[in-house]
C-alpha positions in Angstrom: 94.5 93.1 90.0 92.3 91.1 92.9 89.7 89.0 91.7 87.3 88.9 94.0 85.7 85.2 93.8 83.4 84.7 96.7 82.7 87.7 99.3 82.2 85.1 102.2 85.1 83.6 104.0 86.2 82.4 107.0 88.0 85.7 109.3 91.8 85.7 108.6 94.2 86.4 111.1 95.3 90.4 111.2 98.5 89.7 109.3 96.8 87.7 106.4 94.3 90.6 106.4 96.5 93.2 105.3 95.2 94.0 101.3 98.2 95.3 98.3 98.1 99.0 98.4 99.2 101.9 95.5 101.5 104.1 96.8 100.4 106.8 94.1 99.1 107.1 90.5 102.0 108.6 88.9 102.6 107.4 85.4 100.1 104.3 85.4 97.8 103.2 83.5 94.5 103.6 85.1 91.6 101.4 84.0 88.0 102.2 84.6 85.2 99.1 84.7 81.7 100.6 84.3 78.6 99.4 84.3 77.3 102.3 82.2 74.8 104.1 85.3 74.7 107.4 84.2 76.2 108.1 87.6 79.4 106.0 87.0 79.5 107.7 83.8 79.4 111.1 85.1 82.1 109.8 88.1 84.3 108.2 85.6 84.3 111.2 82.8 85.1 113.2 86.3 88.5 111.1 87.1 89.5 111.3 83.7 89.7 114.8 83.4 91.4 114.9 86.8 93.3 111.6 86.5 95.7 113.1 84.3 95.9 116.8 85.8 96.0 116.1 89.6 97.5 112.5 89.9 99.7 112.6 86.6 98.4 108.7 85.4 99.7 108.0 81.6 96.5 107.2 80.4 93.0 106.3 81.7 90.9 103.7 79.9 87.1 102.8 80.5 86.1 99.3 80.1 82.2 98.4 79.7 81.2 95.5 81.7 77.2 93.9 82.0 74.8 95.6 84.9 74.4 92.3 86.1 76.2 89.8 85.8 80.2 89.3 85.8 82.8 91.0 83.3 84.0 89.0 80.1 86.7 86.6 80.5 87.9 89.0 77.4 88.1 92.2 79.0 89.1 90.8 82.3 92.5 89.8 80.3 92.2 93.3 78.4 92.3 95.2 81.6 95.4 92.9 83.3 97.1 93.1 80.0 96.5 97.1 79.6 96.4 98.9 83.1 98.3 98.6 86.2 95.3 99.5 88.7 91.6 99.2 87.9 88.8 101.5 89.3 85.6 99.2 89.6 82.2 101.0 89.3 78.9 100.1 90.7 77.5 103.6 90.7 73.3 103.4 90.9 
């Protein structure tokens, strides 16, 4: 998981810039982080459905976390403990 601490830094060189990639969803564990907008929870009941039938995860769980304001130091360690990539949504 990246934890994003401060979104303004100094420019990195091109190799340093390069960002850990999946190379497919196969048989993970998929965790969802919503802010509860009734658009992420329309997105996020989407990629469930189709999680499982078009990218073949192992499961798909959805995490609540505040509309403003940072995730719990809880369910942060929830989601690193119980999913191998995590979907972050800020739908409006």
């Amino acid at each position: 998981m990246i934890k994003i601490l401060n979104p303004v830094a100094t420019p990195r060189t091109e190799r340093e810039q390069r960002l850990p990639c999946v190379p497919g969803l196969q048989g993970l564990r998929i965790g969802i982080l919503s802010n509860r907008w009734k658009s992420m929870d329309r997105m996020a009941q989407r990629f469930t459905q189709r999680a499982k039938e078009t990218y073949f995860v192992s499961a798909v769980r959805m995490y609540d976390i505040p509309i403003n304001g940072p995730m719990t130091e809880a369910v942060e360690q929830r989601v690193i403990d119980d999913c191998d990539v995590a979907l972050v949504g800020l739908a409006n």
